[in-house]
C-alpha positions as CSV (number, residue, x, y, z in Angstrom):
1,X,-26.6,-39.8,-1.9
2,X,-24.0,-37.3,-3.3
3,X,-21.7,-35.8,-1.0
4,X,-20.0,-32.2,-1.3
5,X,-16.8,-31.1,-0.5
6,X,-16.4,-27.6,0.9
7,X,-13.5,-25.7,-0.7
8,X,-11.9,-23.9,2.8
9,X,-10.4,-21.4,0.3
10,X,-14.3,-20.2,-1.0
11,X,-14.0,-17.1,1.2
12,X,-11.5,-15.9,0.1
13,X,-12.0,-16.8,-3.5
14,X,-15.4,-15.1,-3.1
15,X,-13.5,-11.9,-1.3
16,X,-11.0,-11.6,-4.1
17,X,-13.3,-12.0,-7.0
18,X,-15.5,-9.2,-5.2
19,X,-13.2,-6.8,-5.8
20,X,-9.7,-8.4,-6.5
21,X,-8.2,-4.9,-7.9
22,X,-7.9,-3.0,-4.7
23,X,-6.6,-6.0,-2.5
24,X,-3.1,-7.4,-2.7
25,X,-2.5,-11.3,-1.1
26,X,0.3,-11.3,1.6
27,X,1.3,-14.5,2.6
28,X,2.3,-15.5,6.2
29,X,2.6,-18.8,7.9
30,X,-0.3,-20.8,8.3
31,X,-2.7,-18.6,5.7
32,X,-3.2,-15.8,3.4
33,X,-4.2,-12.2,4.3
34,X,-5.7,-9.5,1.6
35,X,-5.0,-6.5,2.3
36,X,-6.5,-3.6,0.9
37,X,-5.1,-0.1,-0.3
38,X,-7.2,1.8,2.2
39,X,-5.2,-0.2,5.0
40,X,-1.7,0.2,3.6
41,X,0.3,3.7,4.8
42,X,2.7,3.0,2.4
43,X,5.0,0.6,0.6
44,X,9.2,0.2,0.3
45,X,10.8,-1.5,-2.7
46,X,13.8,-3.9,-2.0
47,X,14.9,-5.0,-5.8
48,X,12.0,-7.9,-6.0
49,X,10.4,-7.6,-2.5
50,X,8.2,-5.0,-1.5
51,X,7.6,-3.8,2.2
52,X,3.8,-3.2,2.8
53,X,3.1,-0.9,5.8
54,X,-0.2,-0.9,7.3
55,X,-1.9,1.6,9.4
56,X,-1.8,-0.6,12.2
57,X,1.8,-0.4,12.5
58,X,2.2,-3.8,10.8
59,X,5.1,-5.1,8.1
60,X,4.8,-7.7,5.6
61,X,6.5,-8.4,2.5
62,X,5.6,-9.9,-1.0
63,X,7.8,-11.1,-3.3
64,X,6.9,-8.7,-5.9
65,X,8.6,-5.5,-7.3
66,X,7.1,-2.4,-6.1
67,X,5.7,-1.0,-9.7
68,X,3.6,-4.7,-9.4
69,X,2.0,-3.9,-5.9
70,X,0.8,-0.6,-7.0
71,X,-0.3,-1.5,-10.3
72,X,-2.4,-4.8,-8.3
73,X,-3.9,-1.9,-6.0
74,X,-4.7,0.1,-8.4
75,X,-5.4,3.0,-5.8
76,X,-4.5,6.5,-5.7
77,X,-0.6,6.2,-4.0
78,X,1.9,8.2,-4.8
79,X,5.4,7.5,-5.7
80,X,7.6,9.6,-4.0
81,X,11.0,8.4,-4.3
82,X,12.6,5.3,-6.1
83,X,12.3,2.8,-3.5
84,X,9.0,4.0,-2.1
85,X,5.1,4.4,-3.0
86,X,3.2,6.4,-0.1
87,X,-0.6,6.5,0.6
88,X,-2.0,10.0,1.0
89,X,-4.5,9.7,3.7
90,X,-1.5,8.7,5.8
91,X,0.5,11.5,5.6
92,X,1.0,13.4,8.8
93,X,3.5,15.9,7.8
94,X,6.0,16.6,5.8
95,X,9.6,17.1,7.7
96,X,11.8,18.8,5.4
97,X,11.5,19.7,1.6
98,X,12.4,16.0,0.6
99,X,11.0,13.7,4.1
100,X,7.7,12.9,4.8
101,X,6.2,11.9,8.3
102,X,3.9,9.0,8.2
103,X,1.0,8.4,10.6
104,X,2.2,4.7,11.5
105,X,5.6,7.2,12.5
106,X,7.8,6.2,9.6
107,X,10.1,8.5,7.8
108,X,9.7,8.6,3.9
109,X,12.6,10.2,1.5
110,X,11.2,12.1,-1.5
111,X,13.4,12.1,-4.2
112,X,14.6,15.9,-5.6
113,X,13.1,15.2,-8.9
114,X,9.2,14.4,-7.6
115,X,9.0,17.3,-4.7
116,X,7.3,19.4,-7.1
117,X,4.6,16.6,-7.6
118,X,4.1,15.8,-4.5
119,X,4.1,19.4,-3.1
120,X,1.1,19.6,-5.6
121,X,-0.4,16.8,-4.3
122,X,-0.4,17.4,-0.6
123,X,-1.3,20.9,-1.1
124,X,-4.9,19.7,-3.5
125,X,-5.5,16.8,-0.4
126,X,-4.8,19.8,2.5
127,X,-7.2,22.5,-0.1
128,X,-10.2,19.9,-0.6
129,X,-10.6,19.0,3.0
130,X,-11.3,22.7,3.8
């Protein structure tokens, strides 16, 4: 009689070959959570690390450079400033010419050199939904 062993990882396997492109692996003690882009508010670049920020009000970080998060999520963000990528669904409102309100309540700079862009972008978002 032949025995089988059950891999414990076959779920997730399974969940990341599924669709692997829109969900980035975060790591925290004990196991490994996917996350993916429709979940994350935005993110925040720290040299190597990047800060993932989830819309329910949760942090985590991955030891990969911020251009490498967005490029795994291959969703529509938005870079708005050096340091940080920003999903548009999540935007609530935009403070000032160069901050953005989040709906998790975070703050976001926008650099001087992108308002334009993202002006242009919030404004296509606020036209299609009418």
């Amino acid at each position: 009689m032949k025995t089988t062993i059950m891999n414990p990882f076959s779920k997730v396997i399974t969940l990341a070959g599924s669709n692997a492109t829109n969900l980035v692996p975060v790591y925290t003690p004990g196991k490994v959570l996917w996350l993916a882009a429709h979940e994350i508010t935005h993110l925040q670049g720290e040299g190597n690390y990047t800060y993932i920020y989830t819309r329910q009000g949760k942090r985590y970080i991955v030891s990969k450079t911020l251009k490498n998060v967005q490029e795994i999520l291959c969703a529509d963000l938005l870079r708005v400033h050096k340091s940080y990528v920003v999903n548009p669904e999540y935007i609530a409102a935009r403070l000032d010419a160069d901050m953005l309100l989040m709906s998790c309540g975070h703050k976001v700079p926008i650099a001087r050199r992108r308002i334009r862009e993202v002006q242009e972008r919030i404004s296509i978002g606020y036209l299609a939904v009418g």
